[in-house]
N, C-alpha and C positions, 0 to 999 in steps of 0.2 A: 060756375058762371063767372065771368070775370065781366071789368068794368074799367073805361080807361080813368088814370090818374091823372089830369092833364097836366098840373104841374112839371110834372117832368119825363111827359110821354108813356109813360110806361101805363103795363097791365097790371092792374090791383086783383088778389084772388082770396076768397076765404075760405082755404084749404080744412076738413074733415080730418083728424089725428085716428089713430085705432081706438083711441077710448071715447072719442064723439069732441074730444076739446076743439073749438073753432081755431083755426090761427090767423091769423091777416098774414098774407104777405103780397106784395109786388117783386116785379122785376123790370129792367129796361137790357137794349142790346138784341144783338143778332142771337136767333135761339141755339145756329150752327157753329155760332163761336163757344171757343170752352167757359164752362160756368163756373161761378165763382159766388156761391151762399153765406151770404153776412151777416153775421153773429154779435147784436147789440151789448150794453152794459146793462149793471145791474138796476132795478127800478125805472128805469128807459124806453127807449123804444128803435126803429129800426130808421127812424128819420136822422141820425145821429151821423147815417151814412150819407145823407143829401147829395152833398157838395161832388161825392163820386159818383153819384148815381146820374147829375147832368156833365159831367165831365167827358166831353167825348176821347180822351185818350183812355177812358176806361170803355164808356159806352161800343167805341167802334171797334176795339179787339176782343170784347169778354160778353159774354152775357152777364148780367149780372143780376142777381134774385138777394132778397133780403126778405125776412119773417120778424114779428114780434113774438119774443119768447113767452108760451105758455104764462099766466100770471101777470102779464106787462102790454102796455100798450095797449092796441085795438082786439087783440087775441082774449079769450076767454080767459076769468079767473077762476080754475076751481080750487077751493080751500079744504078737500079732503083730505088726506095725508096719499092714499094711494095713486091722486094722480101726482107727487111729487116726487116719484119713484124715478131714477134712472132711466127707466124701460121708457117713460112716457116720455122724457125727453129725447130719449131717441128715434121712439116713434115719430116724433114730431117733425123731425130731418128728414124720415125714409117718407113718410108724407109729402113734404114739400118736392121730395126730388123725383117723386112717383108724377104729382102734380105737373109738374115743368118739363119730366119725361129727359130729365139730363142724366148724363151716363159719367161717372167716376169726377164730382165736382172737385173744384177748389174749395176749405171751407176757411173764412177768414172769420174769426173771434176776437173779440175786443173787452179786453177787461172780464166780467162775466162770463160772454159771449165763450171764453176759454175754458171755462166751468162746463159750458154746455157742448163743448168737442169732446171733452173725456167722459162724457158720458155717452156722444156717439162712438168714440173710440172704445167704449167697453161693449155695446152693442154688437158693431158694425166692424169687420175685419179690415186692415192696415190698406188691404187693396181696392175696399170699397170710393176711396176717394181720392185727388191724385197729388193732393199735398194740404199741410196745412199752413197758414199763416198766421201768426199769433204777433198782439197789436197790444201791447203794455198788459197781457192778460192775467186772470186767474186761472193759472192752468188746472186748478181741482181743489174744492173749499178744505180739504185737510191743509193747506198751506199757509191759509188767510194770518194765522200769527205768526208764518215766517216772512210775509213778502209786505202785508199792511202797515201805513206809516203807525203813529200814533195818532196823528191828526184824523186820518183816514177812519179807524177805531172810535176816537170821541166823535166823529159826525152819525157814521151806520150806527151807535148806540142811540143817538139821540132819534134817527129815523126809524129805527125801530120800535120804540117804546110808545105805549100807548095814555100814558097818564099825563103830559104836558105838551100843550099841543103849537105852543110856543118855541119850545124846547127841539119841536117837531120841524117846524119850519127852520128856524137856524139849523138844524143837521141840514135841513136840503138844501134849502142856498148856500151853506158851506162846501158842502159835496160837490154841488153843480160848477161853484166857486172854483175850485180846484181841479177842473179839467182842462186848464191850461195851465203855461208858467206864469208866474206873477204876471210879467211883463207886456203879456198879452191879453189878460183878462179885458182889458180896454180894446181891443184892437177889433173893429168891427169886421176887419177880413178874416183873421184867425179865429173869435169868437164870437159871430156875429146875434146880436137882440133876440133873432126870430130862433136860432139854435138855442140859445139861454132858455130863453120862454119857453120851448118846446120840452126841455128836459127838466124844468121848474112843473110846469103840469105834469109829466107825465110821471114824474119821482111824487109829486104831491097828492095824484090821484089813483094812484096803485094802492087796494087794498092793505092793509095793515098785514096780513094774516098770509098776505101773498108775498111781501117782501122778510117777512120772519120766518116762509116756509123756503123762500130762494137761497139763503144764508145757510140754515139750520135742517135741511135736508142731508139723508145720507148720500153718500158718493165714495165710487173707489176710483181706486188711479190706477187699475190696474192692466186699462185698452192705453194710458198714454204712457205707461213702460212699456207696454208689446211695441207699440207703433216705434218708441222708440230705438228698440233694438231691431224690427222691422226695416230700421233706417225709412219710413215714409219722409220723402222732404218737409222740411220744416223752417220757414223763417220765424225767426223773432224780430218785432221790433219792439223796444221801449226807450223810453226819455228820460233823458237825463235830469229833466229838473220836475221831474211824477211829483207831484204830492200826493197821491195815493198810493200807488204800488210801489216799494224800490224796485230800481233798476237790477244791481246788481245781485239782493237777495231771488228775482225772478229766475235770472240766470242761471245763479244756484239752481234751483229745482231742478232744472230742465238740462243741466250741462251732459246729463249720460244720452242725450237722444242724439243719435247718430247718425249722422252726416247734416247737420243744423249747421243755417248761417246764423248767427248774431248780428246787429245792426243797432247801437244807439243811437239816439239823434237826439240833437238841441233842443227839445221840447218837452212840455209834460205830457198830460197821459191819452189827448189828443191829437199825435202829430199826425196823419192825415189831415188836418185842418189848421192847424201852426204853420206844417213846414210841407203845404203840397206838393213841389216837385221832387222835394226831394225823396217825400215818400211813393210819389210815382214812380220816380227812376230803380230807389231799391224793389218795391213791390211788381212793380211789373217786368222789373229787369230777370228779377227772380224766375218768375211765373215764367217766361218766355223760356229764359235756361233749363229749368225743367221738363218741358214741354219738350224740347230739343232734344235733349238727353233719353226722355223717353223713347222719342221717334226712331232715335239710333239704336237702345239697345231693341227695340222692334225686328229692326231692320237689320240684327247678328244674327 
C-alpha cells in the first residue's frame, strides 16, 4: 500500500524484506526512466538524499527510489544477530526492486550505504544491476581502519558505547559536525538546519544495539572483487577535505576494479550538498555515458 509524501511528491511504501523486516522507502520521477536506489550513511536515514530527490535534473531523467537501511530510520530495528547477516541485507535490495518492479538499477551508496552494495554485490551477480556509484563510501567494514580518520574513530567510539551518555551526544554532534568541510558547516545552502536536525535525530534515536550491530557485523568483500574484475561501471566520488573517510586511502581499496572513474571534488564527505552541480554534471554525466555505451554494445 503506498501513500503520497507530499513534501516532495513522491510515493512513500513499506516494503515486506524475506525475513518479515519492514523497510520504509519512497521514490519520485518517471517509473520508465532508469532507476537509481540510494544508499544512505551510517546511523541516518534516506532523507540525507533530499535535495536530489526535488531536484528536477534528477527528478525528470531518472526515477529515483531511496530506502532506510534495515536498523535505521523509519525501517524496522531488529536486534538479533541473524537478521544482521549479509543475506538480509540483500534481501533487502531484491525487495525494494521487486517492489518498484525496476529492471537492472543504478545503485548509489553513500558512506555506509557502500557497506551495503557489497553485500548486494556478494548476493546478487555483477549483471544484476547496471552500475554502481560510490559517494565518499565504505566500500566493506574490513576497511574501516584503512580508510577512517582518527577523528572519525573517537566519534563512532563515543556513539557506540553505552555507559556515558554525554559522551554520547558529543560523538553525534561531532559526527554530524563533520559531514561537511569546516567551511561550510555554517552555510545554510550546503548544510542546511532542517538536514543537521534530521541526521541529529536520526543518529540519536537509533538503537544502541542496532548501530554496534551495523559496524560489528560480518561481511566479505568478496561480490566487490568479482564486480570488480567484472569491470560493472563504477564511479567514485570523494572529497578532498572528508573528515571522515580519507580520500586517497578509499581509492586505495578500490584501485583494482576495472574500468572505474575516480573524481575528487572540493568538499567533505557530502558533496552532493556542498558542491550540487558539480556533483550533477559528474554523476549524471556518468550515468548518461553508461547507458550509451550500453545501448551500443546492444546494438554489435
Amino acid at each position: 500500500m503506498s501513500t503520497p509524501y507530499s513534501a516532495f511528491d513522491a510515493t512513500a511504501k513499506i516494503v515486506t524484506s524475506a525475513d518479515g523486516t519492514h523497510i520504509y522507502t519512497d521514490a519520485v520521477g518517471d517509473p520508465s526512466m532508469p532507476a537509481i536506489l540510494c544508499l544512505h550513511g551510517f546511523s541516518l536515514s534516506s532523507v540525507v538524499y533530499d535535495n536530489l530527490f526535488i531536484d528536477p535534473t534528477w527528478k525528470d531523467n531518472f526515477y529515483l527510489i531511496r530506502y532506510d537501511i534495515r536498523g535505521h530510520g523509519r525501517s524496522d530495528k531488529p536486534e538479533d544477530d541473524a537478521a544482521w547477516q549479509t543475506e538480509r541485507f540483500a534481501e533487502d535490495f531484491l525487495a525494494v526492486v521487486a517492489e518498484y518492479q525496476v529492471h537492472q538499477p543504478f545503485v548509489m551508496g553513500w558512506s555506509y550505504g557502500g557497506a551495503v552494495i557489497a553485500d548486494i554485490l556478494t548476493v546478487c551477480s555483477s549483471t544484476f544491476i547496471s552500475g554502481v556509484i560510490y559517494i565518499a563510501p565504505l566500500p566493506y567494514l574490513e576497511v574501516v581502519p584503512q580508510i577512517a580518520s582518527s577523528y572519525a574513530v573517537e566519534m563512532l567510539s563515543n556513539m557506540s558505547q553505552t555507559e556515558d551518555v554525554n559522551a554520547f551526544q558529543i560523538g553525534v554532534q561531532g559526527f554530524v559536525r563533520a559531514f561537511v568541510s569546516p567551511d561550510n558547516f555554517l552555510n545554510p545552502i550546503a548544510f542546511p538546519k532542517r538536514l543537521q536536525h534530521a541526521c541529529l535525530g536520526d543518529a540519536m534515536s537509533q538503537p544502541r544495539v542496532c548501530a554496534s550491530k551495523s559496524l560489528g557485523r560480518t561481511q566479505s568483500n568478496t561480490g566487490v572483487l568479482r564486480a570488480g574484475k567484472d569491470e560493472l561501471p563504477m564511479l567514485l566520488i570523494t572529497g578532498k577535505y572528508d573528515m571522515l573517510l580519507a580520500s586517497q586511502p578509499i581509492q586505495n581499496v578500490l584501485v583494482q576494479w576495472r574500468g572505474s572513474r575516480v573524481v575528487e571534488m572540493e568538499t567533505g564527505h557530502m558533496p552532493w550538498w556542498e558542491a550540487p552541480k558539480e556533483f550533477n554534471d559528474v554523476a549524471i554525466g556518468w550515468i548518461k555515458e553508461v547507458l550509451s555505451n550500453g545501448s551500443k554494445r546492444e546494438e554489435m
